[in-house]
PyMOL CGO cylinders between C-alpha atoms (Angstrom):
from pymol import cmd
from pymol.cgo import CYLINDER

trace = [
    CYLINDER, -33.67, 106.17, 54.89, -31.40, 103.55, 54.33, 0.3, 1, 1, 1, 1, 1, 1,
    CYLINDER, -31.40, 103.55, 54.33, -28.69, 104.04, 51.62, 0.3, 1, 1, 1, 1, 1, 1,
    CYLINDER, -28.69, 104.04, 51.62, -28.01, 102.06, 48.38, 0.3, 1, 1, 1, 1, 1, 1,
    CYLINDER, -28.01, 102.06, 48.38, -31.76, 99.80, 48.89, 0.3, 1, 1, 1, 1, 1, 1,
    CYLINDER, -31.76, 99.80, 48.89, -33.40, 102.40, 46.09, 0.3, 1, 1, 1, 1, 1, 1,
    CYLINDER, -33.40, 102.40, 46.09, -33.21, 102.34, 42.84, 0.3, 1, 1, 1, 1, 1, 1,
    CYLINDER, -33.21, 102.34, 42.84, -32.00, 105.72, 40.83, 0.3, 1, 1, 1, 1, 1, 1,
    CYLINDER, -32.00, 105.72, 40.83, -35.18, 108.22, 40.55, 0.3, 1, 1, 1, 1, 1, 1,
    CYLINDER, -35.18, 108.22, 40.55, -34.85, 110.62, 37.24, 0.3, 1, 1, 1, 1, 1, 1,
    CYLINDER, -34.85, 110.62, 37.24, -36.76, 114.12, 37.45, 0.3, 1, 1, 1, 1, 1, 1,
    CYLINDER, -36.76, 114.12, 37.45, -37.12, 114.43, 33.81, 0.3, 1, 1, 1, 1, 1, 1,
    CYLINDER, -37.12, 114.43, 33.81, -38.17, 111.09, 31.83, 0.3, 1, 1, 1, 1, 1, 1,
    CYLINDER, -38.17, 111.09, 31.83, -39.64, 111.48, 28.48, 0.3, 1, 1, 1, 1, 1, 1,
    CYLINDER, -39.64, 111.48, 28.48, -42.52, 109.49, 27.89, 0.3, 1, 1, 1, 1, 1, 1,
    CYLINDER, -42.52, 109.49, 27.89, -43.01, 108.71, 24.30, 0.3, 1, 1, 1, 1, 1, 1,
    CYLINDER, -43.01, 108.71, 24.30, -46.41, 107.50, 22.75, 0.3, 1, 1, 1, 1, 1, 1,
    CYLINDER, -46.41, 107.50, 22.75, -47.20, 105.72, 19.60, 0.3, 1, 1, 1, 1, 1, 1,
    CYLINDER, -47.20, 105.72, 19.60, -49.29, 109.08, 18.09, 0.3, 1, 1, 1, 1, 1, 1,
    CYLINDER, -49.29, 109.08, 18.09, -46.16, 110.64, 18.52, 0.3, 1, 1, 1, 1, 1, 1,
    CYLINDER, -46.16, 110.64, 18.52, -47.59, 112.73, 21.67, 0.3, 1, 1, 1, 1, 1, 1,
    CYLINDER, -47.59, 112.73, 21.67, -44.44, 113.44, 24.46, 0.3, 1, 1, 1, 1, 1, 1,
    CYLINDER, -44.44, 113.44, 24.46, -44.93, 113.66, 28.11, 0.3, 1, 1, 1, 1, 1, 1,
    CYLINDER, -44.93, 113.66, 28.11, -42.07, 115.02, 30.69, 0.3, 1, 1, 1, 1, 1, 1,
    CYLINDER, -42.07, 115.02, 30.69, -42.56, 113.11, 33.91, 0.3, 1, 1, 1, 1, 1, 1,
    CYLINDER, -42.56, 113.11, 33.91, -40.39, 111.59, 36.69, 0.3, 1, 1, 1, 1, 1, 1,
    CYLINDER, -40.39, 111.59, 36.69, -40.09, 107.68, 36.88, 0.3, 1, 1, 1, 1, 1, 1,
    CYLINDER, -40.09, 107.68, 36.88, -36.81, 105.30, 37.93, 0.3, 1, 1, 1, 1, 1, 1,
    CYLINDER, -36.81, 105.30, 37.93, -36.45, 104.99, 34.54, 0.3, 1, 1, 1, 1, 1, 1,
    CYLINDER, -36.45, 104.99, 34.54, -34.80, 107.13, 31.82, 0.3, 1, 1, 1, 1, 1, 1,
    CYLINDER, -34.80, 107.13, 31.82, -36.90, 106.14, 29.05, 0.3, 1, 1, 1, 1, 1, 1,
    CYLINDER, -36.90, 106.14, 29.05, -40.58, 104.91, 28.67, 0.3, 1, 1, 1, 1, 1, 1,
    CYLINDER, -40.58, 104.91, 28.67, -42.62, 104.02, 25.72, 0.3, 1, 1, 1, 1, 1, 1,
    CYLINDER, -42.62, 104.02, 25.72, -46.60, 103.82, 25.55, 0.3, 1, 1, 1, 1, 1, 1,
    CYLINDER, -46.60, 103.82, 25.55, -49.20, 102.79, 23.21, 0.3, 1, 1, 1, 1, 1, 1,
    CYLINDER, -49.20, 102.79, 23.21, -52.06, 105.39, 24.19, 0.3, 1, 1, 1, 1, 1, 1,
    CYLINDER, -52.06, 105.39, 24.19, -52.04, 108.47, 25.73, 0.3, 1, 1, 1, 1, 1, 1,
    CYLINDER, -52.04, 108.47, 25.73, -54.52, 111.23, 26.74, 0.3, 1, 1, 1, 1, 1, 1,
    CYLINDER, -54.52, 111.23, 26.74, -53.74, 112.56, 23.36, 0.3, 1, 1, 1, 1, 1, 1,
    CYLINDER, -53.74, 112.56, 23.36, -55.26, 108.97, 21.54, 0.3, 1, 1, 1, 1, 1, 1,
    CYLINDER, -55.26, 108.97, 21.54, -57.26, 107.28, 23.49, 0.3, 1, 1, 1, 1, 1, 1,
    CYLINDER, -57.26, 107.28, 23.49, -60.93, 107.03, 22.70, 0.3, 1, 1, 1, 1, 1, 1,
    CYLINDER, -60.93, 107.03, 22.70, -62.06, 107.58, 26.13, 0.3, 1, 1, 1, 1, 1, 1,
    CYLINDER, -62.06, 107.58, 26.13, -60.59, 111.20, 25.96, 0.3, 1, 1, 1, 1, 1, 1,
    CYLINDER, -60.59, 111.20, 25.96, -60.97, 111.99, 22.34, 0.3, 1, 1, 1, 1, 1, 1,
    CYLINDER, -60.97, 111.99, 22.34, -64.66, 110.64, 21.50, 0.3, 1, 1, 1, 1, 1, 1,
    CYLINDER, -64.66, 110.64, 21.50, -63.67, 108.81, 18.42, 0.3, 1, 1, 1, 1, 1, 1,
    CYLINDER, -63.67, 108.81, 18.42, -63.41, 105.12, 18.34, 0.3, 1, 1, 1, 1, 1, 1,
    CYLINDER, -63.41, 105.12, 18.34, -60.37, 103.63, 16.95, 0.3, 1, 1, 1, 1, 1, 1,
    CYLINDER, -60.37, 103.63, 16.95, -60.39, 99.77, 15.88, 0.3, 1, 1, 1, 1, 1, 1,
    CYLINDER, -60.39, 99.77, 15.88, -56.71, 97.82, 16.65, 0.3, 1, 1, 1, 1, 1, 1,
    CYLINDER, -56.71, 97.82, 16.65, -57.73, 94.56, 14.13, 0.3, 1, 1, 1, 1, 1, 1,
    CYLINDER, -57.73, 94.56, 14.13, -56.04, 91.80, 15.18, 0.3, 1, 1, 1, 1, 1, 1,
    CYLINDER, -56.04, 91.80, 15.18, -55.89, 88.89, 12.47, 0.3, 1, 1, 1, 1, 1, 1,
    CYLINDER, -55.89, 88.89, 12.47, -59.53, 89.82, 11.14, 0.3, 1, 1, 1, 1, 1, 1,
    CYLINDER, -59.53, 89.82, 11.14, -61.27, 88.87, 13.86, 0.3, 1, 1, 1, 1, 1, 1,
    CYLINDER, -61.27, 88.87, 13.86, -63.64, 92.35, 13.04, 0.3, 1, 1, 1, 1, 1, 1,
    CYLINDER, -63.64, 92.35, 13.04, -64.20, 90.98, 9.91, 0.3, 1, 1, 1, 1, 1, 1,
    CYLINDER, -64.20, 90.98, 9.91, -64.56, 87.52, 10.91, 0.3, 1, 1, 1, 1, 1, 1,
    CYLINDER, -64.56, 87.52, 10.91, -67.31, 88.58, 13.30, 0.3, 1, 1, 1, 1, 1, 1,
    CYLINDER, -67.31, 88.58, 13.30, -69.17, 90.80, 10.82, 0.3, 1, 1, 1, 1, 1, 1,
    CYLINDER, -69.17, 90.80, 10.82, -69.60, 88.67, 8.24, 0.3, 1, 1, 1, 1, 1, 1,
    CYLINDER, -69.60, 88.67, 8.24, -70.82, 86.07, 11.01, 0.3, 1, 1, 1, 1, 1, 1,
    CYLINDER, -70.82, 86.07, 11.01, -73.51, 88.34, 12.04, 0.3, 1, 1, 1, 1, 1, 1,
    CYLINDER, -73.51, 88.34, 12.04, -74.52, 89.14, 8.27, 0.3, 1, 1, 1, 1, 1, 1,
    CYLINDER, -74.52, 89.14, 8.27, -74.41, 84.85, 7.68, 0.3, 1, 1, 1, 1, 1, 1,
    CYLINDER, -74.41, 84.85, 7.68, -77.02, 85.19, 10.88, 0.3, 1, 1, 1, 1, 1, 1,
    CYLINDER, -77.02, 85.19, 10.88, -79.30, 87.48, 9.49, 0.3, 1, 1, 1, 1, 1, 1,
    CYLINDER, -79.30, 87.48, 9.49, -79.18, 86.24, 6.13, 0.3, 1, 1, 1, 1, 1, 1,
    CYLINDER, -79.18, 86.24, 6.13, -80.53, 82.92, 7.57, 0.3, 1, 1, 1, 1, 1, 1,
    CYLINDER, -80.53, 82.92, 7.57, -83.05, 84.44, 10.10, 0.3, 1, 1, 1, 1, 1, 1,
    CYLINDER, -83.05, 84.44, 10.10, -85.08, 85.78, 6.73, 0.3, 1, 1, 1, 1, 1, 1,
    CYLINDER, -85.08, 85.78, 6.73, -85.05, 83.00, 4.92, 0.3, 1, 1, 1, 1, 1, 1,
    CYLINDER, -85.05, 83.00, 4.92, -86.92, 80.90, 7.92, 0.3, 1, 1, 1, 1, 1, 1,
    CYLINDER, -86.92, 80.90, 7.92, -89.22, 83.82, 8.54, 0.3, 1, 1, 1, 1, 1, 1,
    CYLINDER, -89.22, 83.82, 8.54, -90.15, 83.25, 4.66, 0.3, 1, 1, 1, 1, 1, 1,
    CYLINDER, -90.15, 83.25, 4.66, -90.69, 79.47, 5.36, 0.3, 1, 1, 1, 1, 1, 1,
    CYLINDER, -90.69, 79.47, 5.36, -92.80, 79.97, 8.71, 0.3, 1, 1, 1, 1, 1, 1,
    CYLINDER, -92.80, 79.97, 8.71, -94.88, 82.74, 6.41, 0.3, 1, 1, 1, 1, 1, 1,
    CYLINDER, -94.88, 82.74, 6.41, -94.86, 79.53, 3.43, 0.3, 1, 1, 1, 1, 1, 1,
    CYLINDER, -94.86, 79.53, 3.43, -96.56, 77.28, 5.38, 0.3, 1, 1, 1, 1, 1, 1,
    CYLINDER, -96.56, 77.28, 5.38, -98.91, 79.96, 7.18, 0.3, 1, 1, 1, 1, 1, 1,
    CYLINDER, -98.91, 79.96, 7.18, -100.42, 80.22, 3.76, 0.3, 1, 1, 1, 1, 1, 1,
    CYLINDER, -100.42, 80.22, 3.76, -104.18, 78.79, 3.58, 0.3, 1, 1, 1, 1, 1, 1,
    CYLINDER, -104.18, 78.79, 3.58, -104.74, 75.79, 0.78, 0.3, 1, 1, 1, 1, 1, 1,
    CYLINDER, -104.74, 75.79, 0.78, -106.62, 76.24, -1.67, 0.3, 1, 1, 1, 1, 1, 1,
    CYLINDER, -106.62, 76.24, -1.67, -110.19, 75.40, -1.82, 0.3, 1, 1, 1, 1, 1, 1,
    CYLINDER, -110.19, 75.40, -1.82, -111.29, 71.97, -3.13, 0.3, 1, 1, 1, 1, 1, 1,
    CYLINDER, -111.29, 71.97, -3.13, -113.09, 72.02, -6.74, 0.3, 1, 1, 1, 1, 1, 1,
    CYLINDER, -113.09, 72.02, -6.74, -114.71, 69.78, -8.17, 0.3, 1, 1, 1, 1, 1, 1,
    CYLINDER, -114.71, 69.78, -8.17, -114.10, 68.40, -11.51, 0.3, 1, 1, 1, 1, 1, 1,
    CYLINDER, -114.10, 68.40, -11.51, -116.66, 68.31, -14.01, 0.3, 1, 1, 1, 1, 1, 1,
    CYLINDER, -116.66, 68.31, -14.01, -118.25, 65.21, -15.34, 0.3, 1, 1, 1, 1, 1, 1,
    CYLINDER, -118.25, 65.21, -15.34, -118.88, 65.02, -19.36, 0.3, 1, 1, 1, 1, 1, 1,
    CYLINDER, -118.88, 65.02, -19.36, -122.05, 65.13, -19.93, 0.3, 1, 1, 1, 1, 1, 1,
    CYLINDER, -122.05, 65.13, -19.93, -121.81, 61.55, -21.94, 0.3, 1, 1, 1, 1, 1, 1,
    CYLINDER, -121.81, 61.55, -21.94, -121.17, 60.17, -18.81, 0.3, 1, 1, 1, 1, 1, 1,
    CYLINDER, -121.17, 60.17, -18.81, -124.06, 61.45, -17.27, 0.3, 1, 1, 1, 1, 1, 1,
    CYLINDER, -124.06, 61.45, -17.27, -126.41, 61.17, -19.87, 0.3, 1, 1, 1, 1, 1, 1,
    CYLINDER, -126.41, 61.17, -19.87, -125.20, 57.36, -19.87, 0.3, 1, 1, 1, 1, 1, 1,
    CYLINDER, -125.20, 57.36, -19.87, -125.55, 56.96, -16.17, 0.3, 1, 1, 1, 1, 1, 1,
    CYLINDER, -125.55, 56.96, -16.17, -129.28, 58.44, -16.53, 0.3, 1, 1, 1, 1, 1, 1,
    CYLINDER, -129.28, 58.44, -16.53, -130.59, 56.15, -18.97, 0.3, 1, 1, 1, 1, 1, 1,
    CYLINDER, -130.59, 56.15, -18.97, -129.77, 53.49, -18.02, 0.3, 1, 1, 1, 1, 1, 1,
    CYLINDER, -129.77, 53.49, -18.02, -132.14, 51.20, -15.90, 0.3, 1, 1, 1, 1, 1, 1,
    CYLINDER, -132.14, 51.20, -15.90, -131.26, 49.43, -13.32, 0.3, 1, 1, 1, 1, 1, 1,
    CYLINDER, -131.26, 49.43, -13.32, -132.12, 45.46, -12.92, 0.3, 1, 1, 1, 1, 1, 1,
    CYLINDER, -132.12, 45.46, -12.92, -134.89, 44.89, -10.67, 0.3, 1, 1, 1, 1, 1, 1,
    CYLINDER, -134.89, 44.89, -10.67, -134.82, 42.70, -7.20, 0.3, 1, 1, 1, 1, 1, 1,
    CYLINDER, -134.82, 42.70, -7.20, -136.41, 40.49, -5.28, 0.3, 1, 1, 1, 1, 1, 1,
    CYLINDER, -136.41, 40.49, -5.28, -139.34, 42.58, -4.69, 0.3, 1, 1, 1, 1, 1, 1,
    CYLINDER, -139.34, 42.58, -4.69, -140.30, 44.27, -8.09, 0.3, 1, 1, 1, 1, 1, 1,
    CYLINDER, -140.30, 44.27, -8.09, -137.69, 47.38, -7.17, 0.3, 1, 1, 1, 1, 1, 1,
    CYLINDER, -137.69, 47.38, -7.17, -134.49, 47.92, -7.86, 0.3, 1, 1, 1, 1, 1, 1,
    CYLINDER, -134.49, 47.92, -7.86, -131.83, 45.15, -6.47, 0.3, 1, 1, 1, 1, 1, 1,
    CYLINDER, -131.83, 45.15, -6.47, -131.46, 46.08, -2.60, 0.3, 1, 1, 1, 1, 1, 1,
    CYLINDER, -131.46, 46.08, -2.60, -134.49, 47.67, -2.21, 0.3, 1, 1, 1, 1, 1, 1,
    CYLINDER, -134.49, 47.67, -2.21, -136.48, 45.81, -0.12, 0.3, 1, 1, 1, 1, 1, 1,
    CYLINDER, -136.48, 45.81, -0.12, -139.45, 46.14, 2.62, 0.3, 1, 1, 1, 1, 1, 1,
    CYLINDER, -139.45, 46.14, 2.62, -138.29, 47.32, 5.94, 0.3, 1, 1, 1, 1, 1, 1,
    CYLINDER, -138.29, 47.32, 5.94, -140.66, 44.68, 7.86, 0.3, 1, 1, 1, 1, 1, 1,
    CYLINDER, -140.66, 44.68, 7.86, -139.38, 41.90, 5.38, 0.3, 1, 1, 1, 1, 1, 1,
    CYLINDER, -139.38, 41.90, 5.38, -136.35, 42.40, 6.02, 0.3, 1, 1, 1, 1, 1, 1,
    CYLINDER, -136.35, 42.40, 6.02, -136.17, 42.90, 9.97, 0.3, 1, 1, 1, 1, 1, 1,
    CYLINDER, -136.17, 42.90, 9.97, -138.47, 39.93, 9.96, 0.3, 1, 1, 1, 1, 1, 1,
    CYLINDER, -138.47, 39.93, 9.96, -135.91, 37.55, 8.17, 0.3, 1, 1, 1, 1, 1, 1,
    CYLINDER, -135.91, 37.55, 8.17, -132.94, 38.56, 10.51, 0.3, 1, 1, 1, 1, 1, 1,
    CYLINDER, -132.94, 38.56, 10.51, -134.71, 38.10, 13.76, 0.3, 1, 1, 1, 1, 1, 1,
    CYLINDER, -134.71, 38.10, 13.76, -136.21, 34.41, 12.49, 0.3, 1, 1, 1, 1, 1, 1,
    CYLINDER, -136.21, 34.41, 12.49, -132.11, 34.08, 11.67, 0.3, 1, 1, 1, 1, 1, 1,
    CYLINDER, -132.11, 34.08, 11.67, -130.81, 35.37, 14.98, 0.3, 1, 1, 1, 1, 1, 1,
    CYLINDER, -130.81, 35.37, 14.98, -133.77, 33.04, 16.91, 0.3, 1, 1, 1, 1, 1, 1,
    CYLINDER, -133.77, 33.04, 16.91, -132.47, 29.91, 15.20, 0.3, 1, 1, 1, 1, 1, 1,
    CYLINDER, -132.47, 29.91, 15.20, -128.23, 30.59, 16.11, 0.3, 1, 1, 1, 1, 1, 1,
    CYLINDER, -128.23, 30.59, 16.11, -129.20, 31.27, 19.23, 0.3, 1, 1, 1, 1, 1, 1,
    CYLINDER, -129.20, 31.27, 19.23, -131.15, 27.78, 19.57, 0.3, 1, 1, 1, 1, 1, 1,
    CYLINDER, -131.15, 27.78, 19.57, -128.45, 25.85, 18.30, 0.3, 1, 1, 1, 1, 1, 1,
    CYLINDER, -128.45, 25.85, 18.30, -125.90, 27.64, 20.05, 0.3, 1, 1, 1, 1, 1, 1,
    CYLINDER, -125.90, 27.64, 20.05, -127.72, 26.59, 23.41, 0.3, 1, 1, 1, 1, 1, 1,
    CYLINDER, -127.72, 26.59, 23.41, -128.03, 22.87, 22.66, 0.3, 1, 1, 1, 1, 1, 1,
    CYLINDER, -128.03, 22.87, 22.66, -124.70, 22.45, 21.75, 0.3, 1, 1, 1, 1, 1, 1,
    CYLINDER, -124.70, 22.45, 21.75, -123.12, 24.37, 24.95, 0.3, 1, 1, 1, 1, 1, 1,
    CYLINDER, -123.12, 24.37, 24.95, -125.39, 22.30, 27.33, 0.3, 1, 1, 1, 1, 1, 1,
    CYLINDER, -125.39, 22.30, 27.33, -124.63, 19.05, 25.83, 0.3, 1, 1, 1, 1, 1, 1,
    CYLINDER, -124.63, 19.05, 25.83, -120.82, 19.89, 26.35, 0.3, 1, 1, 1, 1, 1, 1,
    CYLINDER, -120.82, 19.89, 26.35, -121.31, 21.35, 30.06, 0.3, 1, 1, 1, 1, 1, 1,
    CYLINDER, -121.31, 21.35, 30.06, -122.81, 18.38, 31.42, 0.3, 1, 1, 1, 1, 1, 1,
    CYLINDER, -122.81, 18.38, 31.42, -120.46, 15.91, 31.13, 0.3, 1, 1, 1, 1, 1, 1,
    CYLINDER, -120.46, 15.91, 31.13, -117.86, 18.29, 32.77, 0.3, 1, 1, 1, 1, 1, 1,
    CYLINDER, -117.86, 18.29, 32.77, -119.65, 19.02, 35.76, 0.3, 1, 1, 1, 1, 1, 1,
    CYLINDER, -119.65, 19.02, 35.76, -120.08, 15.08, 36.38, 0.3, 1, 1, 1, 1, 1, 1,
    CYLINDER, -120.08, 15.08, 36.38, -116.83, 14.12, 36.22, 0.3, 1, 1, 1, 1, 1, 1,
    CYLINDER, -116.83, 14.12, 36.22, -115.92, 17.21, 39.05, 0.3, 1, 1, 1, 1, 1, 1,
    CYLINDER, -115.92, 17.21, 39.05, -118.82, 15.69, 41.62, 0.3, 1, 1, 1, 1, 1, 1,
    CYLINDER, -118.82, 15.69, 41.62, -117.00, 12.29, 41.20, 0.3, 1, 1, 1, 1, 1, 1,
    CYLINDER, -117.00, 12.29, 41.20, -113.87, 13.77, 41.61, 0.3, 1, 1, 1, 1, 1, 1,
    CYLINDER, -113.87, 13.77, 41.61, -114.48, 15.18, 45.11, 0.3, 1, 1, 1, 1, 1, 1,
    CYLINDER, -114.48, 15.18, 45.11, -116.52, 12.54, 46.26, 0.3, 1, 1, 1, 1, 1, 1,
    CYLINDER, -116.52, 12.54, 46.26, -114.22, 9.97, 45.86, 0.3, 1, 1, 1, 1, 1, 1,
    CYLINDER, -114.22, 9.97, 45.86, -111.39, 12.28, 47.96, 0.3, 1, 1, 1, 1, 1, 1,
    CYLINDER, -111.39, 12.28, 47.96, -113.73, 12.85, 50.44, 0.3, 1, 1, 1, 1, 1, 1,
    CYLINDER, -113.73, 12.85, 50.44, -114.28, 9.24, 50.76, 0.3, 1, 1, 1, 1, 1, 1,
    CYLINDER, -114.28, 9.24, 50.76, -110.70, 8.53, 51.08, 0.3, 1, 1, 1, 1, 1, 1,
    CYLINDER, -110.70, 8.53, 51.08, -110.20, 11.05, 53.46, 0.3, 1, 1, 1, 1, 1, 1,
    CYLINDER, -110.20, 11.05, 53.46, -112.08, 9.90, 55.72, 0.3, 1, 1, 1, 1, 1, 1,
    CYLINDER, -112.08, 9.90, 55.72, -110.66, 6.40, 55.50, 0.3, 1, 1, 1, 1, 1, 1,
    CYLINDER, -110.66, 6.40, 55.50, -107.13, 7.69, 56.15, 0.3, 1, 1, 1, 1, 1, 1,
    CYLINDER, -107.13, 7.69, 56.15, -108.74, 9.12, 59.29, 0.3, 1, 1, 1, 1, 1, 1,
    CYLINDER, -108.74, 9.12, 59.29, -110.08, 6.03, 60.56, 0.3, 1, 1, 1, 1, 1, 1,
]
cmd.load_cgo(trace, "trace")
């Protein structure tokens, strides 16, 4: 070994822990301080010790209570709305009103019953002579417009024909 390169070594260094707890060892150092030992630490001894640092325990508890606290009151709204509706009643009607509705009689119609009763085969009867005259004056009127039109067109191409084949003569 070279000489003077290594630092001092001490056989007998007391190592001191926060419990109080001492341990003789041998370090390059003649005095040594430690915050857990065999003696302390939860590892060795089975008991948990807490080192709070500025609440943050606390902090974290009461987060987790704020959490559950909430988590109950949306289970109680899911379980509000899961809640059937009530079953539709009817109200009552006085029976004024229905012994006025009763009595009186209604006004008769065209036929001797009451206003739109009528005859089935009257009625259909009626609304096909209806839909037979629209559609006759619908046709007339759309013919008399198309004709013109479709004149004018057969001019129209005649007359480029004819001066198409002029140009090619």
């Amino acid at each position: 070994m070279k000489a003077e390169i290594h630092p001092k070594y001490f056989d007998s260094v007391e190592i001191r822990c926060s419990c109080g707890n001492v341990v003789i060892s041998g370090s390059t150092k003649e005095k040594l301080k430690t915050e857990l030992c065999s003696k302390c630490h939860p590892f060795y001894t089975g008991q948990q010790k807490l080192v709070d640092t500025a609440g943050r325990v606390d902090k974290f508890e009461a987060k987790r209570r704020k959490f559950a606290e909430l988590t109950d009151v949306a289970k109680k709204r899911v379980e509000a709305k899961k809640k059937k509706p009530e079953a539709y009643k009817e109200k009552e009607i006085p029976a004024e009103v229905l012994e006025r509705a009763m009595a009186s009689e209604k006004p008769a119609g065209k036929w001797g019953g009451p206003v739109g009763d009528a005859p089935a085969e009257t009625v259909v009867k009626e609304e096909v002579a209806e839909a037979k005259k629209a559609k006759k004056t619908s046709t007339k009127k759309a013919s008399v417009k198309k004709a013109p039109a479709k004149k004018a067109m057969v001019k129209k191409t005649t007359t480029k024909k004819v001066a198409a084949k002029k140009s090619k003569k």
